[in-house]
N, C-alpha and C positions, 0 to 999 in steps of 0.2 A: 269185176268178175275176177277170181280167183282161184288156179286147179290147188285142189284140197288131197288128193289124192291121183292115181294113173286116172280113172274114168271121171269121178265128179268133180264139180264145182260149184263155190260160195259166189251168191249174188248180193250186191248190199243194193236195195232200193232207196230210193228218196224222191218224197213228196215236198215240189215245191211250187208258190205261190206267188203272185207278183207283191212285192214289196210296196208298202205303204208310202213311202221315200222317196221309194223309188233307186233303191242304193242298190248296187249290183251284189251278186252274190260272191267272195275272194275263192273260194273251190272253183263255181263254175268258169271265172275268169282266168283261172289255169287250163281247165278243158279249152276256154271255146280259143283261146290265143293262139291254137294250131288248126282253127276253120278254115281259115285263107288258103290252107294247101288243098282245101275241098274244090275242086275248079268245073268239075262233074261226076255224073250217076258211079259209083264203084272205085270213086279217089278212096283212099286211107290215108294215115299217117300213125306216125309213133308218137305216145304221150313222153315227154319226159317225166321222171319223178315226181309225182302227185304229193302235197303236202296236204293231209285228211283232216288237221287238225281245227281246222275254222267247223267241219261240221258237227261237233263238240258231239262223237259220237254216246260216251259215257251219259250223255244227259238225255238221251231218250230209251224209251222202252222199245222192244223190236218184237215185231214179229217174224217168227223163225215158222217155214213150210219147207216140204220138200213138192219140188218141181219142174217143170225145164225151162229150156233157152224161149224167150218170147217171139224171137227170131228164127226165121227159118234155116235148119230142118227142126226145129223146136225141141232140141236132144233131150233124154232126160238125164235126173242124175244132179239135178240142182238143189243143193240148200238155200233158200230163198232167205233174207234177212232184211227185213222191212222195217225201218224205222219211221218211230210211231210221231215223234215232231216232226211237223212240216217246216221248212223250211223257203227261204225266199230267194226273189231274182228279181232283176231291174226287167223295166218294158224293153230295155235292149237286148238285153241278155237273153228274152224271149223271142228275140225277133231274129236273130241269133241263132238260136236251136231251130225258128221254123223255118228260115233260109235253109236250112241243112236236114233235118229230118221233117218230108212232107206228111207226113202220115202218123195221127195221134198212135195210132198199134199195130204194130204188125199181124198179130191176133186175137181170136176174138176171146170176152169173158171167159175164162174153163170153171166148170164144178170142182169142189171138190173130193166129188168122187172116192171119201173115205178117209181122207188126208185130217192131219191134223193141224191144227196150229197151235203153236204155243209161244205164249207170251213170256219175253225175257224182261225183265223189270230194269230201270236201273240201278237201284239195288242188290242185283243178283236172283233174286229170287227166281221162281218158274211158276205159271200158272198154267 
């Protein structure tokens, strides 16, 4: 997540999949290497510096919506940016995320309600 301006912000999503491999995913093994500070319900911590680069963002198509936070108070004001490759994670790395977030969503499917989507190509293009 990213503030884009004073009120909104950019969300980049990703879809991922347990790995055939079973080989871990190198992005999420930067996230999840400061789970250990999670010790109970409302711990945080600070990420260091994210290196984005293994999610080889150029190579997928996104889908771009406007939306809110999926988290409560579910603010609006979000540009939504979905990437269209799915991507993968080891069985650990899953076991991992479900040690630390119990709950597939915070809420539930929304319509939408009039919104658009639009497809960014990796080529640039807009659909």
């Amino acid at each position: 997540m990213n503030g884009i301006s004073d009120k909104n912000l950019a969300v980049v999503g990703i879809f991922f999949d347990l790995d055939p491999q079973d080989k871990p995913n190198p992005f999420l093994t930067q996230v999840f290497s400061q789970f250990d500070q999670l010790t109970k319900p409302g711990d945080n911590f600070t990420l260091p510096a994210l290196d984005p680069t293994s999610l080889h963002v150029s190579e997928s198509n996104v889908f771009r919506y406007p939306g809110s936070l999926t988290t409560k108070p579910f603010t609006e004001g979000v540009e939504w940016n979905v990437l269209q490759k799915v991507h993968t994670l080891s069985k650990a790395q899953l076991k991992q995320w479900s040690n630390v977030i119990h709950l597939p969503n915070a809420r539930e499917l929304q319509a939408l309600n009039g919104r658009v989507v639009t497809l960014l190509t990796k080529d640039h293009s807009v659909c």
